[in-house]
C-alpha positions as CSV (number, residue, x, y, z in Angstrom):
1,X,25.6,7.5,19.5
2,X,22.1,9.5,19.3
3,X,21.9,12.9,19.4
4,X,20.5,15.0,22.1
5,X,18.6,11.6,23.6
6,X,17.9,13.0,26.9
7,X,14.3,14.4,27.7
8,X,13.7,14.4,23.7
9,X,11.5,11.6,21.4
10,X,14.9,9.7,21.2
11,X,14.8,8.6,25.0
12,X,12.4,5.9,23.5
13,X,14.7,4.8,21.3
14,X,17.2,4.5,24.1
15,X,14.7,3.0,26.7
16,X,13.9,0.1,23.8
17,X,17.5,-0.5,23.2
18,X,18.7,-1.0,27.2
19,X,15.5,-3.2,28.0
20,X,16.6,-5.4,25.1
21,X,19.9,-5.6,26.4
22,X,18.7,-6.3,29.9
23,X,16.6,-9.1,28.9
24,X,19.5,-10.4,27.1
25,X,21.8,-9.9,29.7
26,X,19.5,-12.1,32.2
27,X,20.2,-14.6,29.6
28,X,23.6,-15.1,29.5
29,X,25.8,-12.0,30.7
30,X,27.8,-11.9,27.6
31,X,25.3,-12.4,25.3
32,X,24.8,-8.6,24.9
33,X,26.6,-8.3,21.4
34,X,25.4,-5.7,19.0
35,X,24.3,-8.5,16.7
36,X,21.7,-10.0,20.0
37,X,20.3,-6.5,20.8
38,X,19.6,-6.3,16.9
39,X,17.7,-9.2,16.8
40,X,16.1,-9.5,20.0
41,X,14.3,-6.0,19.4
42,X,10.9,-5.6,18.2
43,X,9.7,-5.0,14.7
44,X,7.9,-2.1,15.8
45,X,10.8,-0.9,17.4
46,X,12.0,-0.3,13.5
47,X,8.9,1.7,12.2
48,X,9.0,3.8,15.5
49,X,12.9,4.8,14.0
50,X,11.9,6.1,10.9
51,X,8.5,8.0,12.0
52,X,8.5,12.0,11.6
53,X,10.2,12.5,15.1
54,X,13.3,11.1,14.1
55,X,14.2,13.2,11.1
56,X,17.2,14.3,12.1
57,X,18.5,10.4,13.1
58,X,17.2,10.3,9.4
59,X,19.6,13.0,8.2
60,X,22.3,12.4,10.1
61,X,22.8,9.3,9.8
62,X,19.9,6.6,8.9
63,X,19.6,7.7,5.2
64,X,23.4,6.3,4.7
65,X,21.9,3.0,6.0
66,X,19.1,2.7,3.4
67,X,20.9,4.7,0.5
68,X,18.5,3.3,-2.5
69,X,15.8,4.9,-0.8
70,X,13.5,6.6,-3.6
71,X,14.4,10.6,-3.8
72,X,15.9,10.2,-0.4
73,X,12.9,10.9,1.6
74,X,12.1,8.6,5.3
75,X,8.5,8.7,4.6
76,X,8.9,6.0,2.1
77,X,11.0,4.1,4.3
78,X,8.0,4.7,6.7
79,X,5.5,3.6,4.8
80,X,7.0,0.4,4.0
81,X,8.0,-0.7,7.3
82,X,4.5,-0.2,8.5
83,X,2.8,-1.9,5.9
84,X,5.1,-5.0,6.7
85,X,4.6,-4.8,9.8
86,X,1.1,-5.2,9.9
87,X,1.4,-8.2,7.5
88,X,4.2,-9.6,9.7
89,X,1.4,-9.3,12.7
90,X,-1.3,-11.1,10.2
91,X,1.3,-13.6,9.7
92,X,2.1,-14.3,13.6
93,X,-1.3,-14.3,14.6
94,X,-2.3,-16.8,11.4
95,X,-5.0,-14.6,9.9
96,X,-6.4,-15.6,6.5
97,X,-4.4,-14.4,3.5
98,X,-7.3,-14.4,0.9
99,X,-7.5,-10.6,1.8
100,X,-4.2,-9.8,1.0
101,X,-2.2,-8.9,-1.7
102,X,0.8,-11.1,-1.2
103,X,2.6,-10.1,-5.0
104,X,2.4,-6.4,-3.2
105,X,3.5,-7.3,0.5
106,X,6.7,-9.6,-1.1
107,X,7.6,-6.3,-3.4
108,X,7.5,-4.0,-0.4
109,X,9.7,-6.3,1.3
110,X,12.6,-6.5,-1.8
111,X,12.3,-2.8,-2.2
112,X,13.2,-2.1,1.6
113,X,15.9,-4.6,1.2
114,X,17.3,-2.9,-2.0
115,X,17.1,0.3,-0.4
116,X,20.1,-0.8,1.6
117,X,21.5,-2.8,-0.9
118,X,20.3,-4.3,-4.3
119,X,22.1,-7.5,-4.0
120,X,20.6,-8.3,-1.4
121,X,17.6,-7.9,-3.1
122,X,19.1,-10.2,-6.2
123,X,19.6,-13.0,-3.6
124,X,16.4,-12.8,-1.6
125,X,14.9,-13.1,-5.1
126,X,16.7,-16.0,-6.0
127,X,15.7,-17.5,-2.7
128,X,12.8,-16.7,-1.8
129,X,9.5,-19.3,-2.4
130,X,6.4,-17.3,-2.2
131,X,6.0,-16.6,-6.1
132,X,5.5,-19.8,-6.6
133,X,3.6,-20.7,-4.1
134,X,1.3,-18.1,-4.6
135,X,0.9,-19.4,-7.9
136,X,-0.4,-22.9,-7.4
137,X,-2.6,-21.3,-5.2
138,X,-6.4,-22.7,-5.2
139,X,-8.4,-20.2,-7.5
140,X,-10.8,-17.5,-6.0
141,X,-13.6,-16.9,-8.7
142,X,-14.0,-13.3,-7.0
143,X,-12.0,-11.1,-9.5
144,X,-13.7,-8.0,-8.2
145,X,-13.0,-4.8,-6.2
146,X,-15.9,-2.7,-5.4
147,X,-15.1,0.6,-3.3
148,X,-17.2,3.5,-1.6
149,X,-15.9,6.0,-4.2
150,X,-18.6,8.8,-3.6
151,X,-14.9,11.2,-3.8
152,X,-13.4,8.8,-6.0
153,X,-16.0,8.3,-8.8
154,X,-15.6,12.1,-10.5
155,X,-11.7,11.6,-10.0
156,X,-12.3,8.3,-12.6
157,X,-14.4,9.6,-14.5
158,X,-12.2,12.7,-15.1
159,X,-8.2,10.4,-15.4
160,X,-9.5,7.1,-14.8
161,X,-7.8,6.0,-11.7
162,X,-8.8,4.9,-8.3
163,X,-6.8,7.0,-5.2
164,X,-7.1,6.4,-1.6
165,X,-4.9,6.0,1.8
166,X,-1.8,4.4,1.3
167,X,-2.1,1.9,4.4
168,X,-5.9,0.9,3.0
169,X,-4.6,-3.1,1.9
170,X,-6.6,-4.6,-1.2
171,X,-6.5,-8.5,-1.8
172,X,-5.4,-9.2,-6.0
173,X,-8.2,-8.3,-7.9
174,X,-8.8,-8.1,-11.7
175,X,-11.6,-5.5,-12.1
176,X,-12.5,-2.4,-9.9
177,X,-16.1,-1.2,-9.4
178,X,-17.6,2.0,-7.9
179,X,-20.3,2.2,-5.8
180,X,-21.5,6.0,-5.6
181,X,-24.9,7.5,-5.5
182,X,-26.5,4.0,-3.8
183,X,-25.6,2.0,-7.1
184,X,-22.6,0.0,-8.3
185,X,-21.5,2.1,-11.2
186,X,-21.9,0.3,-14.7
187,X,-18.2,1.1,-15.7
188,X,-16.3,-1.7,-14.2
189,X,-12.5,-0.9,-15.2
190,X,-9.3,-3.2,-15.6
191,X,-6.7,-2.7,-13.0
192,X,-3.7,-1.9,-15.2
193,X,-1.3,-0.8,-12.4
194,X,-0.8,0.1,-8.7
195,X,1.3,2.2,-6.7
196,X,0.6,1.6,-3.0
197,X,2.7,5.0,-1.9
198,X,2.8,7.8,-4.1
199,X,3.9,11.4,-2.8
200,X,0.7,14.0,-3.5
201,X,2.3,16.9,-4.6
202,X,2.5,19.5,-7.1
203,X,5.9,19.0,-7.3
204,X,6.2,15.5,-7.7
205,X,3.0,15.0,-10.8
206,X,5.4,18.0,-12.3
207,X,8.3,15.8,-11.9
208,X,6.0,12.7,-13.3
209,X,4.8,14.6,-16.1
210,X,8.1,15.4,-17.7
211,X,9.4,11.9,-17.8
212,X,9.6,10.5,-21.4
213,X,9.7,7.2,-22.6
214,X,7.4,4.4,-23.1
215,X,9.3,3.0,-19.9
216,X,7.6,6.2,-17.8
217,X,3.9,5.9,-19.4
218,X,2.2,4.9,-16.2
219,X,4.8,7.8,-14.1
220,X,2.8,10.6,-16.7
221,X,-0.6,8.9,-16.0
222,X,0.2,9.2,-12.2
223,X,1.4,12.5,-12.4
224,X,-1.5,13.7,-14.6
225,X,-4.2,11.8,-11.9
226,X,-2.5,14.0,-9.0
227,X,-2.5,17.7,-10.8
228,X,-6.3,16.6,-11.7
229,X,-6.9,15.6,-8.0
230,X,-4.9,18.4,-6.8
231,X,-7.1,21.0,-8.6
232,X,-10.5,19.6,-7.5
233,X,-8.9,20.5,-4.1
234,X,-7.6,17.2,-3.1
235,X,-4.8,17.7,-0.2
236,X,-1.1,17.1,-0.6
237,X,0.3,13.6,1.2
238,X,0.7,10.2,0.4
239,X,-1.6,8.4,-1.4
240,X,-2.1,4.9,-3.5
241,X,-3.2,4.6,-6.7
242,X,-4.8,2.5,-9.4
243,X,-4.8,3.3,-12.9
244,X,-7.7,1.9,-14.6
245,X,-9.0,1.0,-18.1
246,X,-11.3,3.8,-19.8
247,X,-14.9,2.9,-21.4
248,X,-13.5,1.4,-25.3
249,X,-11.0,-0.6,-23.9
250,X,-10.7,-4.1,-24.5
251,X,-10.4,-5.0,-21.2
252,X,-12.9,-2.8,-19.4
253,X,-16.9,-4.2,-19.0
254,X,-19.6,-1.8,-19.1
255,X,-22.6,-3.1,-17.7
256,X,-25.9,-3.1,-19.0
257,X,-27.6,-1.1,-16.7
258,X,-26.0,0.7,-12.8
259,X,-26.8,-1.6,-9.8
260,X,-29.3,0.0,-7.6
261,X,-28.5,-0.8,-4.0
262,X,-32.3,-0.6,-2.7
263,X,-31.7,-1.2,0.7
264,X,-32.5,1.3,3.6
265,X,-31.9,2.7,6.8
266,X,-29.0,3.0,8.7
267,X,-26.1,0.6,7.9
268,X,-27.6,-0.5,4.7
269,X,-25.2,0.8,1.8
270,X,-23.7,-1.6,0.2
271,X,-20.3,-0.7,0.8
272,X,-18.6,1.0,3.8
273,X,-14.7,0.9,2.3
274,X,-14.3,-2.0,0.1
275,X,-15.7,-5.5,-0.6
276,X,-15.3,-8.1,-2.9
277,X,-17.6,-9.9,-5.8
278,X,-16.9,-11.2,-9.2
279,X,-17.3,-10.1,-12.5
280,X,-20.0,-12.3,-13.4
281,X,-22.2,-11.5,-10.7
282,X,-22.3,-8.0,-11.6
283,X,-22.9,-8.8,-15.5
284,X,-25.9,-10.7,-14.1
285,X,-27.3,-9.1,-10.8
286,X,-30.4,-6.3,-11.2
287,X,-30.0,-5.0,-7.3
288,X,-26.9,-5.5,-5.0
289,X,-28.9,-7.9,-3.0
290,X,-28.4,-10.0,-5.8
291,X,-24.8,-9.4,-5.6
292,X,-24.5,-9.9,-1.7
């Protein structure tokens, strides 16, 4: 039974679960079984459980439901749930996939699964197709993120990683480029790992910091990029990250010369959020016209 439901933000909850079971019931009149209303309510119905309102459902009894859930805290349950949701909803309305990182979306949905129990996790690995599918996929020559980074480019140049929202979704890119300052930066980095939800705390890049191991390199790079952040007055949340190659590296291209974006007037930089181009074309282009 929920707790104190009447006149609080569980009554939704309540009101989801007895239209469900109406609609059902119009069905067939015994067709009502816990295992129906389950099923014949809405995904968003889920993420609307887990959201800040419902912390003490959380507490008192949903956290026994997803026990693997990392240091016990809803928000990461959250943040999954709504991230597969809105792929779910790209699915069902048969948008293009191209801009999506489907290695990412199919790890999100293991890791919820594991948070209630890891073998079913095991078997939904076994099972499940997409990996290869994905990777007889036809070949996209575009290899390259370019983001509005005039925040982000300092933060790379200081621990070489790439932060923003956690619900901002990237398609599978090799490289990452900045465009700051109405130029495409000439340091164009390897992506060497994401984290699509990271908590942004002092706290937690202490906790990072101290782990030790080879196993735990990228958790002290993350935990190093948030006390950096933190001190040039970046706010505490949730963030994602990418950790990026450093000018030397093997895998990182430095370009000639920065792009100039030499465009003008309202509308005209050359990116808002985030686009896409490949690696070539920046090696080759003297203007982001070029590029575009």
């Amino acid at each position: 039974m929920l707790p104190s439901v009447n006149g609080t933000s569980h009554q939704k909850i309540v009101e989801a679960v007895e239209t469900t079971r109406g609609r059902l019931r119009g069905v067939s009149p015994n067709r009502d079984s816990r295992g129906q209303i389950i099923a014949g309510l809405s995904f968003g119905f889920w993420t609307e459980l887990f959201k800040a309102q419902h912390e003490d459902l959380w507490r008192g009894a949903l956290t026994r439901a997803l026990p693997g859930t990392p240091q016990g805290k809803r928000k990461n349950v959250t943040i999954a749930l709504e991230r597969t949701r809105k792929f779910r909803n790209r699915l069902a309305h048969h948008d293009s996939l191209l801009s999506q990182d489907i290695p990412l979306q199919l790890e999100t949905m293991l890791s919820i699964a594991e948070w209630i129990d890891p073998d079913a996790r095991a078997w939904l690995e076994q099972k499940q197709r997409v990996t290869s599918i994905y990777a007889a996929r036809p070949v996209v020559p575009v290899d390259t993120l370019v983001v509005s980074a005039g925040i982000a480019w300092p933060l790379y140049q200081a621990v070489s990683v790439y932060v923003c929202p956690p619900d901002r979704v990237f398609r599978p890119a090799k490289y990452l480029a900045f465009y700051a300052d109405k130029e495409v930066k000439p340091e164009v980095a390897a992506i060497l790992h994401h984290r699509a939800n990271v908590e942004w705390t002092d706290a937690e890049s202490a906790r990072l910091q101290n782990l030790q191991g080879d196993a735990h390199k990228y958790d002290r790079k993350v935990g190093n990029a948030i006390a950096e952040s933190r001190q040039r007055s970046w706010t505490a949340g949730r963030y994602q990250i990418f950790l990026l190659s450093s000018p030397g590296d093997a895998r990182h291209l430095t370009l000639a010369n920065p792009i100039p974006n030499i465009a003008t007037g309202r509308g005209s930089a050359y990116v808002q959020r985030h686009r896409y181009t490949s690696s070539h074309s920046l090696q080759v282009s003297s203007t982001t016209a070029e590029l575009a």
